[in-house]
mmCIF file of the N, C-alpha and C atoms, coordinates in Angstrom:
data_MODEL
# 
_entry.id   MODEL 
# 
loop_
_atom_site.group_PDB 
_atom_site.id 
_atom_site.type_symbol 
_atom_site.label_atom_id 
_atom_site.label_alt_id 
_atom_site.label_comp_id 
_atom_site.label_asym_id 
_atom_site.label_entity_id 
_atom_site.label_seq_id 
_atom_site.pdbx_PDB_ins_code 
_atom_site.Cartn_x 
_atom_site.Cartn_y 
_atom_site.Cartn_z 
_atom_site.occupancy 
_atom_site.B_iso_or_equiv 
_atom_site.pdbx_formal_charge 
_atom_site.auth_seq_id 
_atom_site.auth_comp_id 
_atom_site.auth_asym_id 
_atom_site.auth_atom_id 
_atom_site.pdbx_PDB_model_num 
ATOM 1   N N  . UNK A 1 1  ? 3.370   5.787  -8.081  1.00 0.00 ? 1  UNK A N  1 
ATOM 2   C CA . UNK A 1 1  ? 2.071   5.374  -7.587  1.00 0.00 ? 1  UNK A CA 1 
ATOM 3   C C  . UNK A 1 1  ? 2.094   5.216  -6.059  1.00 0.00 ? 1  UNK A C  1 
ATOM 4   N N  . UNK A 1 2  ? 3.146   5.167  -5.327  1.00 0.00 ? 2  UNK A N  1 
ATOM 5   C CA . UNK A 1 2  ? 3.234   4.499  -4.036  1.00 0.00 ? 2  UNK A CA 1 
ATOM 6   C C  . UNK A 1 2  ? 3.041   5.674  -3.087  1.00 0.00 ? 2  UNK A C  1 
ATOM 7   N N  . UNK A 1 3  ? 3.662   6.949  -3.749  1.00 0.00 ? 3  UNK A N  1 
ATOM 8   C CA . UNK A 1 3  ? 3.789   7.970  -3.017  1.00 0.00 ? 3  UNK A CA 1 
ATOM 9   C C  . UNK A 1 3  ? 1.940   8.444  -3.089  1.00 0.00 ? 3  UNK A C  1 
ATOM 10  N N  . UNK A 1 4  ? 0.999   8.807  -4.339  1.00 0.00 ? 4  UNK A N  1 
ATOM 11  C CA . UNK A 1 4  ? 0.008   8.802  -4.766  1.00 0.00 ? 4  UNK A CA 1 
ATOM 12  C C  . UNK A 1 4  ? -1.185  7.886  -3.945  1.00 0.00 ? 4  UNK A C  1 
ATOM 13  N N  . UNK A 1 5  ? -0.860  6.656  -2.888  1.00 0.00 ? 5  UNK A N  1 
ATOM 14  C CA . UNK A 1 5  ? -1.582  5.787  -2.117  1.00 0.00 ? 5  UNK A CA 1 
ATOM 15  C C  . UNK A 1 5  ? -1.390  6.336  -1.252  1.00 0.00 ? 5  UNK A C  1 
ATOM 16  N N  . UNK A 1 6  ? 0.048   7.010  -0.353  1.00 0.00 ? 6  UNK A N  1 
ATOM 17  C CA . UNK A 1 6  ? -0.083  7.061  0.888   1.00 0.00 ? 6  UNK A CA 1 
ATOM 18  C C  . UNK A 1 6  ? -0.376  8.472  1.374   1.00 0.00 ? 6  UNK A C  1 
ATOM 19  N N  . UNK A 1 7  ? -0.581  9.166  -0.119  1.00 0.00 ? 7  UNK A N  1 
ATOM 20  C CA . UNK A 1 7  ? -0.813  10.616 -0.203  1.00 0.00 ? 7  UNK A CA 1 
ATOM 21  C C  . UNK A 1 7  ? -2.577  10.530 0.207   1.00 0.00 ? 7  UNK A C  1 
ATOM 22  N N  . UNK A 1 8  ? -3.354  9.631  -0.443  1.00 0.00 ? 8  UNK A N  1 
ATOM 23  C CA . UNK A 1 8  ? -4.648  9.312  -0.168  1.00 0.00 ? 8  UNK A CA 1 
ATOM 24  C C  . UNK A 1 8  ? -4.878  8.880  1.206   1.00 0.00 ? 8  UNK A C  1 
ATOM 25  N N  . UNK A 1 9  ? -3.608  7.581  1.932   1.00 0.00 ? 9  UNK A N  1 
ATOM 26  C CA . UNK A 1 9  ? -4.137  7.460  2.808   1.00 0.00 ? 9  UNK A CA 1 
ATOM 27  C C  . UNK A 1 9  ? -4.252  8.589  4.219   1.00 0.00 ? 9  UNK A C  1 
ATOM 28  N N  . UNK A 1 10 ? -3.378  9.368  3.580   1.00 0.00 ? 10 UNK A N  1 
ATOM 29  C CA . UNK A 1 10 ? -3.068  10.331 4.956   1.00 0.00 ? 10 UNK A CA 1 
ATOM 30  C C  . UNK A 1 10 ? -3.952  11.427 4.626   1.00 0.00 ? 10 UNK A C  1 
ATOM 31  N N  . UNK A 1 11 ? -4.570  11.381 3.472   1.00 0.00 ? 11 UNK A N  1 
ATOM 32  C CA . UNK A 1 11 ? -6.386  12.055 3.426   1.00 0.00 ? 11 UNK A CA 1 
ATOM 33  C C  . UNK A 1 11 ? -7.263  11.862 4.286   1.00 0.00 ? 11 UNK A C  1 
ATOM 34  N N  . UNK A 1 12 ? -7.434  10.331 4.297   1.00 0.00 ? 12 UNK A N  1 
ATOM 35  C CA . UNK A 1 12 ? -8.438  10.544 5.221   1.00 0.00 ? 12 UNK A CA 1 
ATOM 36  C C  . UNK A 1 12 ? -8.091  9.612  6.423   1.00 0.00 ? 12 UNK A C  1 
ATOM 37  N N  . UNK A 1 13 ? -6.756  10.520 7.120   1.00 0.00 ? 13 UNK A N  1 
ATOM 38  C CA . UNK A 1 13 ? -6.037  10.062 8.293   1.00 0.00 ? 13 UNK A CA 1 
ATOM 39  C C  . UNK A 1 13 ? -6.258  8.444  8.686   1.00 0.00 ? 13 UNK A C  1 
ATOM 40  N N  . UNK A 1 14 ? -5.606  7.632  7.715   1.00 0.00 ? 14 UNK A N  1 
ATOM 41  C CA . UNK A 1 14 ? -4.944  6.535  8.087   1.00 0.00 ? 14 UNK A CA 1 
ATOM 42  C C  . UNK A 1 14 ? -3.465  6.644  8.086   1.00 0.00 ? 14 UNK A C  1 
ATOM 43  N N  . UNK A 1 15 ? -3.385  5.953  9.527   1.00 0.00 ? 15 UNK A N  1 
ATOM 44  C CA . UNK A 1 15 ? -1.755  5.856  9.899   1.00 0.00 ? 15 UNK A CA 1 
ATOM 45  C C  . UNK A 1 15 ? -0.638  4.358  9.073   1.00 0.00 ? 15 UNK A C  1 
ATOM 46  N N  . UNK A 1 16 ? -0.290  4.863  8.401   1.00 0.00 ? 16 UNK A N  1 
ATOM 47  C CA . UNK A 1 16 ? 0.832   3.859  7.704   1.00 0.00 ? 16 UNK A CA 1 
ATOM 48  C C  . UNK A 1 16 ? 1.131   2.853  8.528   1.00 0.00 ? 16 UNK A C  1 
ATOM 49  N N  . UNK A 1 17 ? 1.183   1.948  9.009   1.00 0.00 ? 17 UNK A N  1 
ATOM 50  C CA . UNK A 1 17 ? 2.128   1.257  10.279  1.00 0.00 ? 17 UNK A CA 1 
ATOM 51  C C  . UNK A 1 17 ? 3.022   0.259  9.310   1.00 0.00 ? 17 UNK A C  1 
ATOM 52  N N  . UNK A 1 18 ? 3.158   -0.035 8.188   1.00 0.00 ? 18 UNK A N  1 
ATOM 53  C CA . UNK A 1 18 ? 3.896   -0.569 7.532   1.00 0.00 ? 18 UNK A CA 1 
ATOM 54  C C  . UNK A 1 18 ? 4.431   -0.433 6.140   1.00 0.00 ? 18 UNK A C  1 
ATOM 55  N N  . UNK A 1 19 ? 5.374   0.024  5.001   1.00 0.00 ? 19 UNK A N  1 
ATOM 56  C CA . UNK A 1 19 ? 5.962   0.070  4.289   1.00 0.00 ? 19 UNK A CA 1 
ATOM 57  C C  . UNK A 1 19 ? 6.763   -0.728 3.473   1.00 0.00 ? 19 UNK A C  1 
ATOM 58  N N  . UNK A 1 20 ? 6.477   -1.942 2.986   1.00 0.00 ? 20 UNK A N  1 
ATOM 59  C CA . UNK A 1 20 ? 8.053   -2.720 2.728   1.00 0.00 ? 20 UNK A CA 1 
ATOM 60  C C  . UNK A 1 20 ? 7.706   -2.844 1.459   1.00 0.00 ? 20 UNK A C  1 
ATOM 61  N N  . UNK A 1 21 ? 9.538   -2.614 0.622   1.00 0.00 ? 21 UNK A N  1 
ATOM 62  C CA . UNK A 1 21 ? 9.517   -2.940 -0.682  1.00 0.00 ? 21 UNK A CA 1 
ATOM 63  C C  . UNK A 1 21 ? 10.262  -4.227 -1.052  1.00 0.00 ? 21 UNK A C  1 
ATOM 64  N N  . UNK A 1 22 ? 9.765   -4.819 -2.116  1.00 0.00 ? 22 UNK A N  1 
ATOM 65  C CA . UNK A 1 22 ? 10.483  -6.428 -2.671  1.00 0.00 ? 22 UNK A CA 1 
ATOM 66  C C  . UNK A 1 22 ? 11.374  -6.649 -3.054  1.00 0.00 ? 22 UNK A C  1 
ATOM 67  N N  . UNK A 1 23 ? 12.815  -6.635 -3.086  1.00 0.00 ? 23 UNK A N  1 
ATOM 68  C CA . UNK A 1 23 ? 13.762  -6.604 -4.041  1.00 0.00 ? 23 UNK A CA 1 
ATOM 69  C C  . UNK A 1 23 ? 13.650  -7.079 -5.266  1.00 0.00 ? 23 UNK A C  1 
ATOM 70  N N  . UNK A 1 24 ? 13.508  -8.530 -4.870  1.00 0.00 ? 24 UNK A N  1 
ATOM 71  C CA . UNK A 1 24 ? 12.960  -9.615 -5.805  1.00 0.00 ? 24 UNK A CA 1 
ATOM 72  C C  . UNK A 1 24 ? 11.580  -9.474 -6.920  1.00 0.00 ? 24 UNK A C  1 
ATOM 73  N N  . UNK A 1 25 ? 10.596  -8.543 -6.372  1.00 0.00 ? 25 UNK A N  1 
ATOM 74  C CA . UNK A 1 25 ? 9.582   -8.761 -6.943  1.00 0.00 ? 25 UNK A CA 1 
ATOM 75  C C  . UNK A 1 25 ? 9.248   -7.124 -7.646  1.00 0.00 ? 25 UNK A C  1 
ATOM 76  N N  . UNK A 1 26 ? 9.800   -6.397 -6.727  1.00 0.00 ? 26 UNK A N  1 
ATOM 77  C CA . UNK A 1 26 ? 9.482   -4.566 -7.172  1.00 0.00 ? 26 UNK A CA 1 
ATOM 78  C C  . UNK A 1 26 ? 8.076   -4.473 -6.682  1.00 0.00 ? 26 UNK A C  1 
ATOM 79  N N  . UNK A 1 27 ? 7.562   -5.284 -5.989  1.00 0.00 ? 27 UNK A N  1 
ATOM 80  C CA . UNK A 1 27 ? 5.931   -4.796 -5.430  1.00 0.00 ? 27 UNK A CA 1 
ATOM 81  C C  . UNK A 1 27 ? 6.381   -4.145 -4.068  1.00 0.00 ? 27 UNK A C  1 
ATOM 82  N N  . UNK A 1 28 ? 5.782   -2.916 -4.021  1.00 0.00 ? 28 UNK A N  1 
ATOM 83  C CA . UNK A 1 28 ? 5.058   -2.758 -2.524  1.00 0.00 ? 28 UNK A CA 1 
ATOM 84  C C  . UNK A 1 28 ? 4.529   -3.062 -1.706  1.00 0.00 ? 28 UNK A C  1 
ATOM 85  N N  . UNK A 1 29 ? 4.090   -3.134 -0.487  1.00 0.00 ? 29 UNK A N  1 
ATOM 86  C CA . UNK A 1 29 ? 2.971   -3.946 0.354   1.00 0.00 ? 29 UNK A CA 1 
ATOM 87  C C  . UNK A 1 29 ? 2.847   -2.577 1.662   1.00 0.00 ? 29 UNK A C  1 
ATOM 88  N N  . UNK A 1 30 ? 1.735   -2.126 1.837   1.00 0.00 ? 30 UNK A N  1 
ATOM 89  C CA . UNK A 1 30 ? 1.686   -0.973 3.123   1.00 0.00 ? 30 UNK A CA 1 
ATOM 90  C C  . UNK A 1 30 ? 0.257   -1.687 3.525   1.00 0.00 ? 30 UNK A C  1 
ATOM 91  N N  . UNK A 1 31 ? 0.648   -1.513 4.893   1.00 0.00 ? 31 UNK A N  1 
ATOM 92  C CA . UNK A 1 31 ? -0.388  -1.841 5.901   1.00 0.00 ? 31 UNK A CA 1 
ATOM 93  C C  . UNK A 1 31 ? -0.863  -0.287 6.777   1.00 0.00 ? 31 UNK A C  1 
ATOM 94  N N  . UNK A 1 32 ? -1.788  -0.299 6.250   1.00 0.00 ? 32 UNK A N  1 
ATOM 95  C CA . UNK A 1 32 ? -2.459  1.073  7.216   1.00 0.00 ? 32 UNK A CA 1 
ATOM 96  C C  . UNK A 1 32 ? -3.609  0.963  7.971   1.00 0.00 ? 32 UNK A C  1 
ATOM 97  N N  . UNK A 1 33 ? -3.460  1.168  9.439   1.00 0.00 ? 33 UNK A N  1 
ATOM 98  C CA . UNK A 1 33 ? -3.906  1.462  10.238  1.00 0.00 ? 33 UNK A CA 1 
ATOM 99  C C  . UNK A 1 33 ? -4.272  -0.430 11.081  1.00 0.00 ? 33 UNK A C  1 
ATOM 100 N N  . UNK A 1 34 ? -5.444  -1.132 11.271  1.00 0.00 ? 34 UNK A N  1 
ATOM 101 C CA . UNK A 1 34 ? -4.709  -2.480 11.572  1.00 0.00 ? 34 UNK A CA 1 
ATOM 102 C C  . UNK A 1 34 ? -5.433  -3.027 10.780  1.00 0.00 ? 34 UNK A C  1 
ATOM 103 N N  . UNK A 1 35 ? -5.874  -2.900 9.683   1.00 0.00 ? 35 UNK A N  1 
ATOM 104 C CA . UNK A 1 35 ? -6.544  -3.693 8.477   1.00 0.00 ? 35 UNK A CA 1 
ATOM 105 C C  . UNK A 1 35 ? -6.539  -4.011 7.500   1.00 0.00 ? 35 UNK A C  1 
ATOM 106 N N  . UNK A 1 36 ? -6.372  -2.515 6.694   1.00 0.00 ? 36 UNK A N  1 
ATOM 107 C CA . UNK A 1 36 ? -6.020  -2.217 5.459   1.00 0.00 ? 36 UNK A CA 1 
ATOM 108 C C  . UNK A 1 36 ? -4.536  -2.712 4.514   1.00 0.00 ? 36 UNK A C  1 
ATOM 109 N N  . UNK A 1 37 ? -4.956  -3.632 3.863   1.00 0.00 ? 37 UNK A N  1 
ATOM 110 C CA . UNK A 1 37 ? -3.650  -4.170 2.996   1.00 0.00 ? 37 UNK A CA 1 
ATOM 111 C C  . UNK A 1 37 ? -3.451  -3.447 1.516   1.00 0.00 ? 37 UNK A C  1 
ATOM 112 N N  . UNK A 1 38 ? -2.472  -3.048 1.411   1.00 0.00 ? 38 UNK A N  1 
ATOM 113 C CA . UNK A 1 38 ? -2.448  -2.841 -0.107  1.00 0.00 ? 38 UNK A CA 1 
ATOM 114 C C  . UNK A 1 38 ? -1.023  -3.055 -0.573  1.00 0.00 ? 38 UNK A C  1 
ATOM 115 N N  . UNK A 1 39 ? -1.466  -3.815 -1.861  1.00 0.00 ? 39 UNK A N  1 
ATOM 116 C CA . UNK A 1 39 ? -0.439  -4.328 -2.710  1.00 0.00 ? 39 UNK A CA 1 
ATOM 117 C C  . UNK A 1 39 ? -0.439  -3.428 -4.227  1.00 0.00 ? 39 UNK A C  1 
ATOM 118 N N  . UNK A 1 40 ? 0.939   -3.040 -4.355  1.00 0.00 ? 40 UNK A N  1 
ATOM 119 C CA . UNK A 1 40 ? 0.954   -1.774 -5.225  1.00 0.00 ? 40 UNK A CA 1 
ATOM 120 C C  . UNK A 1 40 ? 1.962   -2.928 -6.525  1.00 0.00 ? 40 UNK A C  1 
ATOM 121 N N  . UNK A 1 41 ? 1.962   -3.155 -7.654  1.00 0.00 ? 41 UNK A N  1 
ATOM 122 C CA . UNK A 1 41 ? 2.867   -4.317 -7.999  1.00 0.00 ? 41 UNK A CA 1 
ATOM 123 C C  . UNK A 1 41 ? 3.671   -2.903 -9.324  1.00 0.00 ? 41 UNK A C  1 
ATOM 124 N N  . UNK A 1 42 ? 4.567   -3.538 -9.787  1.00 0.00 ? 42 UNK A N  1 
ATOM 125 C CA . UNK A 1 42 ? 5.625   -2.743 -10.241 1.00 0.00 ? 42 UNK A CA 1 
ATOM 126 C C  . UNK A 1 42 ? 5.085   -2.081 -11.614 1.00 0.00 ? 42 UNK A C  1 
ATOM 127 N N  . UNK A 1 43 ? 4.274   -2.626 -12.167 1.00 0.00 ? 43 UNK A N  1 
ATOM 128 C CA . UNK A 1 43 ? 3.426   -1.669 -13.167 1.00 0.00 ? 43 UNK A CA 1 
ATOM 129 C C  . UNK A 1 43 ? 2.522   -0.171 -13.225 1.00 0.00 ? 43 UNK A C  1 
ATOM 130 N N  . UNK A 1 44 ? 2.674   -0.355 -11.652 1.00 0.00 ? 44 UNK A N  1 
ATOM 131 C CA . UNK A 1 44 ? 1.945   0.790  -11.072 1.00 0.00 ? 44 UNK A CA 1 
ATOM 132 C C  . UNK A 1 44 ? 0.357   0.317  -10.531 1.00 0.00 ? 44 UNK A C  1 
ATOM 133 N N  . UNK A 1 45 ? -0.075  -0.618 -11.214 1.00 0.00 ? 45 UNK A N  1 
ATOM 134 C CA . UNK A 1 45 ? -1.499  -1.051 -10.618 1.00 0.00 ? 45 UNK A CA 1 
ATOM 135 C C  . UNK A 1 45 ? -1.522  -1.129 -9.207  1.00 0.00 ? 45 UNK A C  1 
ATOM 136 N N  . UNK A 1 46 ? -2.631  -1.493 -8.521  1.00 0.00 ? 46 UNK A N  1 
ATOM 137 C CA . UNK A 1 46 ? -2.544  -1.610 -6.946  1.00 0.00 ? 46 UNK A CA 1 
ATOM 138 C C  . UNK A 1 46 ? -3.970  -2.467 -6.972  1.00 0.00 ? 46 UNK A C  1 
ATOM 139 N N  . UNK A 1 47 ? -3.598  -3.209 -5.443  1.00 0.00 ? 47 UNK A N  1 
ATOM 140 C CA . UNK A 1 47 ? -4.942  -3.655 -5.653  1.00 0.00 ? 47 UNK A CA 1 
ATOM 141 C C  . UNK A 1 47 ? -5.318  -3.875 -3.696  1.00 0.00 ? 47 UNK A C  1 
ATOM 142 N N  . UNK A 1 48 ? -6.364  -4.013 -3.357  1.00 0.00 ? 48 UNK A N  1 
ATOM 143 C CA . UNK A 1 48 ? -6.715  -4.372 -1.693  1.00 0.00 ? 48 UNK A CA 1 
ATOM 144 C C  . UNK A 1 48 ? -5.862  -5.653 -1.412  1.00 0.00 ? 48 UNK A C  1 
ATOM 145 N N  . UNK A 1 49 ? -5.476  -6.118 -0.711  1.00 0.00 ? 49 UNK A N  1 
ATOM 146 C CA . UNK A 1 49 ? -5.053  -7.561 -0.757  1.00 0.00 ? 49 UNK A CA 1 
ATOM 147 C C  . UNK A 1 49 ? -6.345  -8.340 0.859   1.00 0.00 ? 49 UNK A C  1 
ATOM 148 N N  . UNK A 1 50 ? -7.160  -8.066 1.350   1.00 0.00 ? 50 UNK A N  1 
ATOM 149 C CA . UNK A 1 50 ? -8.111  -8.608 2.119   1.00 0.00 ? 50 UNK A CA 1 
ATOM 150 C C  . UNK A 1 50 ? -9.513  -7.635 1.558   1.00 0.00 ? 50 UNK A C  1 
ATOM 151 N N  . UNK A 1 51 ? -9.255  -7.792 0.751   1.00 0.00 ? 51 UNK A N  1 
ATOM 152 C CA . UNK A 1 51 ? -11.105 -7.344 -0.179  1.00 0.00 ? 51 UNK A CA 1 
ATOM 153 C C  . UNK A 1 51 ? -11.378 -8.913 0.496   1.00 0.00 ? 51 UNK A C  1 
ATOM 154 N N  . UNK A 1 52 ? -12.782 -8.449 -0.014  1.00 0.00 ? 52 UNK A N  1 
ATOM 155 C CA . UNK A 1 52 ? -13.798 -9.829 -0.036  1.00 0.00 ? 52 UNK A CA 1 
ATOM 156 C C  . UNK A 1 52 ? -14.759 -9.542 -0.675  1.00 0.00 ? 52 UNK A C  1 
# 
């Protein structure tokens, strides 16, 4: 799934500026471009993490 998000984000040219994976937890977290949060968790779901 992680590869499948950043495959989207570089669709519609957002720049990755962050990547980190959890040891502890197996979630993802990528920050793209200076806003966009997304939390990808080890089931494969994903979700915005600053929706409102």
């Amino acid at each position: 799934m992680c590869v499948i998000v950043c495959q989207y984000l570089s669709n519609f040219y957002r720049e990755i500026q962050l990547f980190r994976f959890s040891d502890t937890t197996g979630n993802v977290f990528i920050l793209a471009g200076d806003e966009l949060q997304i939390l990808i968790f080890r089931d494969g779901t994903w979700r915005f993490v600053n929706e409102t």
